[in-house]
N, C-alpha and C positions, 0 to 999 in steps of 0.2 A: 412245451409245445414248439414246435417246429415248422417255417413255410419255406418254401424254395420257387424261388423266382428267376428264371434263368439258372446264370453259374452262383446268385447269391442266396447265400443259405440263412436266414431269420430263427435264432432262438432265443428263448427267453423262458423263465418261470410265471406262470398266469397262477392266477387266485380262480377259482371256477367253482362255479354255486348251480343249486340244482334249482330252477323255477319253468314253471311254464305261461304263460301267456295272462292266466286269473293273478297269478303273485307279480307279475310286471303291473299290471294293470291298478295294481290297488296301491304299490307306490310311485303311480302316473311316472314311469321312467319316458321319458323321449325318446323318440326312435330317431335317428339321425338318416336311415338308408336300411330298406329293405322290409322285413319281416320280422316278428315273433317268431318264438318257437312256432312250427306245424303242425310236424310229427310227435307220434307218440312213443316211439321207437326208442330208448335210450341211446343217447349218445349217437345220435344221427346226425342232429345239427349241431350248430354253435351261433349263439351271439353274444357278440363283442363288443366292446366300448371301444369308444374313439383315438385311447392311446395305444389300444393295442393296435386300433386299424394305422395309426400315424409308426409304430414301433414296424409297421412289417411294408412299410414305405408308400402309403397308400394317405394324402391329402386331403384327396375326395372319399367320403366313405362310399359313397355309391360303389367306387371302385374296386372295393374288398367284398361284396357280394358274389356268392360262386365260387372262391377260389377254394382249398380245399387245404386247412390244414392237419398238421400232423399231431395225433394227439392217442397214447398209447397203444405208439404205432400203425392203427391204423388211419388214414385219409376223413375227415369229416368237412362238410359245406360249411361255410359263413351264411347264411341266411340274413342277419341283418347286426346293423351297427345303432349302441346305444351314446348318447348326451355323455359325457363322463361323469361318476358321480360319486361321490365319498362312499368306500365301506371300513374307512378307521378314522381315526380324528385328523385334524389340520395337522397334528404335526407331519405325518407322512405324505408323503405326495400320490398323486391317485398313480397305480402302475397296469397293465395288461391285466383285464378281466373276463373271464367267460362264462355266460351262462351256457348250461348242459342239462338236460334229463338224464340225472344218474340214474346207474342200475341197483345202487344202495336202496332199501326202505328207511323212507325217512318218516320220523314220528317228531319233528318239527310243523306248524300251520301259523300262517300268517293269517289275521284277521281283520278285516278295519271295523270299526268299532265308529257306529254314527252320531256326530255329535247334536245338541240338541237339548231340549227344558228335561229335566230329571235324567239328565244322561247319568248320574252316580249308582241309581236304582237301576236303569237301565241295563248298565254297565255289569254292576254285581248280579243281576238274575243271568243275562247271558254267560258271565264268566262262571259260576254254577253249572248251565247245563253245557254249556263245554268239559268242564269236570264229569258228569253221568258221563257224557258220550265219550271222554277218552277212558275210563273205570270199563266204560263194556266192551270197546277196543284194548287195551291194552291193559287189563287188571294187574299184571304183574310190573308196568312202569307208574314211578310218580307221577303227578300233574304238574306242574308249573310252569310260570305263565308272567311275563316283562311286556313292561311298554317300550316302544319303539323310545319316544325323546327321552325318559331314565335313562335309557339304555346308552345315549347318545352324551346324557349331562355326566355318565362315569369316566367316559370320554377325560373331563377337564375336572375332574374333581380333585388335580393338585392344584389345577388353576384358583377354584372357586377358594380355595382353601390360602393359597397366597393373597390372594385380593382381599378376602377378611383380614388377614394379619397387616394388610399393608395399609388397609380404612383406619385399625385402631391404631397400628404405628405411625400412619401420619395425622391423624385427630391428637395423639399426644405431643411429637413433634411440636406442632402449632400450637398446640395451647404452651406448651413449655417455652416455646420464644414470645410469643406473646406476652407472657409471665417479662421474660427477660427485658423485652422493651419498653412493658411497662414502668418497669423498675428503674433502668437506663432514663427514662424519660422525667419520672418523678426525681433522681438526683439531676439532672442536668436544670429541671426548671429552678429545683433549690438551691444550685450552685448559682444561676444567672437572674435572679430573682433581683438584686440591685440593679444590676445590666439594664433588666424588662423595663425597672423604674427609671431611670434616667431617660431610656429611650422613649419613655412614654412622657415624661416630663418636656423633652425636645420635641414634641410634636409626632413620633412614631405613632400611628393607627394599631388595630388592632391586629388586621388584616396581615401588617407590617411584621409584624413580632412573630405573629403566628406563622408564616412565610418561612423567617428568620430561626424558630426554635423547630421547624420543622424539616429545613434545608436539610441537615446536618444527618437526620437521618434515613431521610431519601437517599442520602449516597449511599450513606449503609446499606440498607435495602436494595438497591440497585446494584450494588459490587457483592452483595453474596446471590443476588439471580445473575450473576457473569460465573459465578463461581461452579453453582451448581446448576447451570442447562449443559454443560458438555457432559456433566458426569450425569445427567438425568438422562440425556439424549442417548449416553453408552452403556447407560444400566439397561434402557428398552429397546437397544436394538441389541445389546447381547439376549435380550427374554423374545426378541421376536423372530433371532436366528432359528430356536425353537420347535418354530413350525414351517410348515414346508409353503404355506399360504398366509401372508401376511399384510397388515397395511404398509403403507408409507406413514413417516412419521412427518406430520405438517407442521409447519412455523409458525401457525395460528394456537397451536397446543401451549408453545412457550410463551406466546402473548398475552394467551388467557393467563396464563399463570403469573404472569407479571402483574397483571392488573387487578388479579385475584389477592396477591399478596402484598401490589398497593393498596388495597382497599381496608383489606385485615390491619395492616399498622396504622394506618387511618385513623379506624374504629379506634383501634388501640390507644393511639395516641392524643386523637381529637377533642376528647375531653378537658384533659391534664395541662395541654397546649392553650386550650383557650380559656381554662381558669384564670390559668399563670398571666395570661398577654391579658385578661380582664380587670386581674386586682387592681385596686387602687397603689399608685403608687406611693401615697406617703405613706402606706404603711411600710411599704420594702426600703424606704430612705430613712426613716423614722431614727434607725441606730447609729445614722452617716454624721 
């Protein structure tokens, strides 16, 4: 499609879909300036979305009402400007869109479907007699028949599918260091197990020990979360280059996660830590 504005000429490739005023309506699109389709006329009118109206230099959409673009070859009106609004997934960016009354016959029908108590019964009798009625229109076409959000979740369906593998890869991850720390934790109280008694024999509390056998692996802890927040932070902004709508990634995400994975070796360690700092010491001197 093509507009001309003065000496400056506007083209671009538009996506354009055939609806009229009942198929806008049933997915409450916004109108930003103007009107619905009117006419019944094919290809009389056109309405647009907001980038196309910002792509042919017009801010205000009111502004793009009337003018008359160019669309296989002949001259058609803007009648009105829509909300922009997804018709592929996040990854792509929204681009120039036109609704049109094609001259094609379409044997597509959008329906909304009201929600409600026994909507399943509901649901299957109507999708039924939509089946009669398309069988005596059209006996020589199939029937078939998608929900709008399906239609919408195949969209992400590598997404949903990396996020699975990524729940049980890092449920193993964590249990397998956890493993590690544990183990880490039981040699080190074994090794310092005379240590604990002496210091307990000098008036060390419990509080004292447990501080003490637990310092050592806080820093651990804390020097492999330095390690791995830039490579987390470059893993998810390489995955959210992706798409073309994205969040920001906030500095409260790597906090939680600190505190999440002090908590974990905590757990982990909490136990073993204050066996060790509780034993009696004459048993740990007993061979001194």
């Amino acid at each position: 499609m093509s507009y001309t504005s003065g000496k400056k000429k506007y083209e671009t490739m538009v996506e354009v879909k055939s609806g009229d005023s009942t198929y806008l309506n049933i997915y409450e699109m916004k109108l930003l300036a103007g009107t619905y389709l009117k006419s019944d006329v094919p290809e009389s009118e056109l309405l647009i979305n907001n980038t196309f109206a910002k792509f042919l230099g017009f801010k205000n959409p009111q502004d793009a009402i009337g003018i008359s673009i160019m669309k296989n070859e002949k001259p058609v009106p803007v009648v009105g400007v829509l909300a922009d609004f997804h018709t592929q997934s996040t990854h792509n960016p929204i681009k120039p869109f036109a609704f049109s009354l094609e001259k094609r016959r379409l044997r597509t029908f959008h329906i909304k479907l009201l929600a409600g108590e026994n909507r399943a019964q509901s649901w299957t009798a109507a999708i039924k007699k939509m089946e009669q009625a398309w069988k005596e229109s059209y006996p020589d076409n199939d029937f078939s028949y998608s929900f709008l959000d399906e239609d919408i979740a195949k969209f992400y369906t590598t997404e949903k599918n990396i996020s699975k593998l990524l729940t049980w890869a890092t449920g193993l991850c964590v249990f397998i260091s956890c493993l590690g720390l544990l183990g880490l934790v039981m040699h080190t109280t074994r090794v310092r197990t005379k240590e604990i008694g002496v210091r307990k024999v000098l008036g060390a509390s419990i509080r004292q020990i447990i501080a003490l056998l637990s310092t050592d692996f806080f820093k651990l802890i804390i020097l492999a979360f330095i390690i791995a927040s830039p490579l987390a932070w470059w893993a998810m902004h390489t995955w959210l280059n992706n798409f073309a709508f994205r969040t920001p990634i906030d500095w409260w995400v790597f906090l939680i996660s600190a505190v999440m994975m002090l908590l974990a070796a905590l757990a982990t360690m909490g136990i073993l830590t204050y066996k060790a700092a509780n034993a009696n010491p004459v048993n740990s001197l007993r061979t001194e």
